[in-house]
Steps between C-alpha positions, in 0.01 A plus 500: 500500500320622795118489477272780517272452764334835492370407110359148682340657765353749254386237272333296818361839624318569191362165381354482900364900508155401298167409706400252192821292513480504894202374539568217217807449690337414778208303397799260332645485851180412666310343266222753439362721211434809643264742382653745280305792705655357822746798660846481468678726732906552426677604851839416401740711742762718335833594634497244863725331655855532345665730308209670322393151322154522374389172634329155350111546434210527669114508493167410650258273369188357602553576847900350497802683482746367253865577507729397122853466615772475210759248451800523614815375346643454896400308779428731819394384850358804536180476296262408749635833712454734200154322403427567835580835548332591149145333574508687843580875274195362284295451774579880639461659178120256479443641829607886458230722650310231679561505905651129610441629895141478420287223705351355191653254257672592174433315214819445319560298152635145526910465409548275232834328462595328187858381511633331115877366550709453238794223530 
């Protein structure tokens, strides 16, 4: 029986698309209770890389970027490339509108990389 990994990704999609859960998510990860006024801002990219796959999760959060990936039921020495390549399409899409040429700094939010393996 082949499994339907468009009905997981939908399921991981949803559960990770609300600002409450996000931020609860992450004060687990960190250790912190956030204040439940504290901004939440979803910039998960749709449609990147291959094949029109809507990709992982993604949001900003006092002041840190935070990218979700989902398991994966293969191993792939490519991860680190596609991580890679995603945070960098984040970082345009952050940075959309705002000149990088200029001779001031930009202030950009801090990647956050949480890795859970499963053996």
């Amino acid at each position: 029986m082949q499994d339907n990994i468009k009905y997981k990704d939908s399921v991981f999609s949803l559960l990770f698309s609300n600002p409450d859960i996000l931020r609860e998510l992450y004060g687990a990860l960190e250790g912190v209770d956030l204040p439940q006024d504290l901004p939440v801002t979803i910039n998960t990219l749709q449609d990147v890389l291959y094949m029109d796959r809507i990709n992982d999760i993604s949001f900003e959060v006092d002041g840190k970027l935070i990218v979700l990936m989902e398991h994966q039921s293969t191993v792939s020495p490519n991860i680190p490339l596609r991580i890679l390549l995603y945070i960098a399409r984040l970082y345009e899409k952050i940075l959309a509108g705002k000149s990088i040429y200029t001779s001031k700094r930009i202030s950009i939010p801090l990647s956050c990389l949480y890795c859970a393996v499963q053996r």
